[in-house]
N, C-alpha and C positions, 0 to 999 in steps of 0.2 A: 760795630758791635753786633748788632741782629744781623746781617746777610744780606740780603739781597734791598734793593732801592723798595721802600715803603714799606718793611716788615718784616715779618716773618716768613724763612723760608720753607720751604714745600718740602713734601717726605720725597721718597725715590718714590711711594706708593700712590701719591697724591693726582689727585684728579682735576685735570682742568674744568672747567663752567663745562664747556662743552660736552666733554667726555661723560659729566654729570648728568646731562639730559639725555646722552644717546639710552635708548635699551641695553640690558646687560650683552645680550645674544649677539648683537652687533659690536659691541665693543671686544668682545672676547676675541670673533671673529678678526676682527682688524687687527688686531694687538699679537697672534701667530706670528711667529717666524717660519715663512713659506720660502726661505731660501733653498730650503732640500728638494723641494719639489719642482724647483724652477722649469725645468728641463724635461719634464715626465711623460708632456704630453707629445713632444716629437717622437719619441721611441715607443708611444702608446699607436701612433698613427703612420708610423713605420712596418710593425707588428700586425695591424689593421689591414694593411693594404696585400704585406706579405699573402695573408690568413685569404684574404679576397684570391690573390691568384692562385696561390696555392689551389682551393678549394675551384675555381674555374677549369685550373689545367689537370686536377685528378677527376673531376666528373666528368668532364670532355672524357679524359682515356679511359672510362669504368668500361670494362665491357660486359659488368652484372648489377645488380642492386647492390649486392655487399661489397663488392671494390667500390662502389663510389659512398658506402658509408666506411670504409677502409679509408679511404682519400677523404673524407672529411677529417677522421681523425688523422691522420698525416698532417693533414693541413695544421689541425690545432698545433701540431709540438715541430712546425719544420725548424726552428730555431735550433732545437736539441736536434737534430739531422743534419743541417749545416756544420752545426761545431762539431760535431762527431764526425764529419765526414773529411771539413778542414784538416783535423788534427791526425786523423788516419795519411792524410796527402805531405803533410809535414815529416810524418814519423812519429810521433810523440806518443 
């Protein structure tokens, strides 16, 4: 008749002893669903490394100050260079 063995049962909201004593800040934090982000940090350090050579092989070639702040910003966005460049070699 009551639920579960020794009483009454718990809400979906209900907090174990534990969860009672952590801080709220930590509990919130645990309690995310970080399942989207699983993955985030390979393609973060992908992008990282890209931006590293990128930025190495346009100041190697600068042959002035502003080609190699020209080649920096290259560097930032070669991803959008890539794919623009893929898609032009496909046809699309």
């Amino acid at each position: 008749m009551g639920g579960a063995a020794g009483g009454a049962t718990r809400g979906v909201n209900a907090r174990t002893p534990l969860q009672a004593a952590m801080p709220h800040h930590l509990l919130t934090s645990l309690s995310r669903d970080d399942h989207a982000s699983a993955g985030a940090g390979a393609g973060g350090a992908v992008y990282g490394m890209g931006f590293l050579g990128a930025v190495i092989y346009y100041i190697q070639a600068a042959t002035s100050f502003w080609s190699g702040v020209l080649g920096v910003l290259k560097a930032l966005f070669w991803p959008g260079f890539l794919v623009y460049e893929l898609l032009k070699m496909v046809g699309a």
